[in-house]
N, C-alpha and C positions, 0 to 999 in steps of 0.2 A: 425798259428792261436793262439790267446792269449785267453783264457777263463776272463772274465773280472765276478766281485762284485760287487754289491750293497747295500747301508746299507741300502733301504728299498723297498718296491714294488710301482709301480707307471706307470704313463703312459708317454711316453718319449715326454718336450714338447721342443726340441731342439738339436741337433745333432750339437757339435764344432767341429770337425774335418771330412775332407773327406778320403775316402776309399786309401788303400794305403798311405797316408802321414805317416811320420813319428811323433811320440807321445814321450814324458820324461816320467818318474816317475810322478805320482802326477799332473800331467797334464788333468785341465777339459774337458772330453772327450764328452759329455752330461750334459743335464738338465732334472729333469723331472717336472712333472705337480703340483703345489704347492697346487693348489686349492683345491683340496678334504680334503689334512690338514688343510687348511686355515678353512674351512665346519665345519671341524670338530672341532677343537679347539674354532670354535665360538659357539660352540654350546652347547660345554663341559661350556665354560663360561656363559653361560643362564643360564646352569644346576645349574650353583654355585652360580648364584646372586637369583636362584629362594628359592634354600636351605638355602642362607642366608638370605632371608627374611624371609621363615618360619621359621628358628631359632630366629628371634629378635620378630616373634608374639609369640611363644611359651615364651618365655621369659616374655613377658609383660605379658598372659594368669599365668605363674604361679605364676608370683608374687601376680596379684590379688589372684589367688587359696588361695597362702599359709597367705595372709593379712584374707581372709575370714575365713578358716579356723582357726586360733588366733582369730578370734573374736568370732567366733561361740565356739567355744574350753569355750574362758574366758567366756561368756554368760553362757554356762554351766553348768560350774563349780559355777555360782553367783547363778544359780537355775533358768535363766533368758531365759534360750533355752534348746532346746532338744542336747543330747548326741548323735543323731542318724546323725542329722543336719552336727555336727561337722567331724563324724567319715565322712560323706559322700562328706565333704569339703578335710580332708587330703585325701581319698583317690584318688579324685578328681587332687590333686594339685602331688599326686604320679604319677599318669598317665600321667600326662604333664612332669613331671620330666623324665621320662622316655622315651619319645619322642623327649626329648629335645637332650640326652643324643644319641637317635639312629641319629637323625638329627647332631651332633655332629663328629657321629663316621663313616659318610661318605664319602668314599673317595674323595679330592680335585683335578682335573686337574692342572698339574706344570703350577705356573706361567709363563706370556711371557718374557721375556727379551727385 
């Protein structure tokens, strides 16, 4: 009796060799069932094209932020807008910064080959 390894857990979806026969080294003895990875890695990929989407809104979102924020800022300072306006633009366009940054530091499923 040969105790036999697997590099991973799975449900067996094909049996190459019969009972008793003789086997080599390195010799495919089994297959197992692909699909639940297959499941999974596509969905890990949804995951990642949905994250890169919200990273490229977030992006447009802070650009205008931090455009309004300059404006409002320089109005300001001309005597032309409220100071309150401005502070509430930066911090406005900090919070997107910062969402950006968590959306950023998500982890990516490896790509396919």
């Amino acid at each position: 009796m040969l105790r036999l390894g697997v590099t991973r857990d799975g449900v067996v979806a094909e049996i190459k060799v019969n009972e008793g026969e003789t086997v080599k080294q390195g010799q495919l003895l089994a297959t197992l069932d692909s699909e639940p990875a297959q499941l999974a890695v596509a969905a890990a990929l949804g995951e990642q094209q949905q994250v890169e989407v919200q990273a490229r809104q977030l992006t447009r979102q802070l650009t205008f932020a931090e455009q309004t924020a300059t404006r409002l800022s320089t109005a300001a300072a001309a005597g032309a807008g409220d100071s309150q306006s401005a502070d509430e633009a930066r911090e406005s366009a900090a919070r997107l910064r910062d969402a950006l940054e968590k959306i950023r530091a998500t982890p990516r499923p490896p790509q396919e080959s």
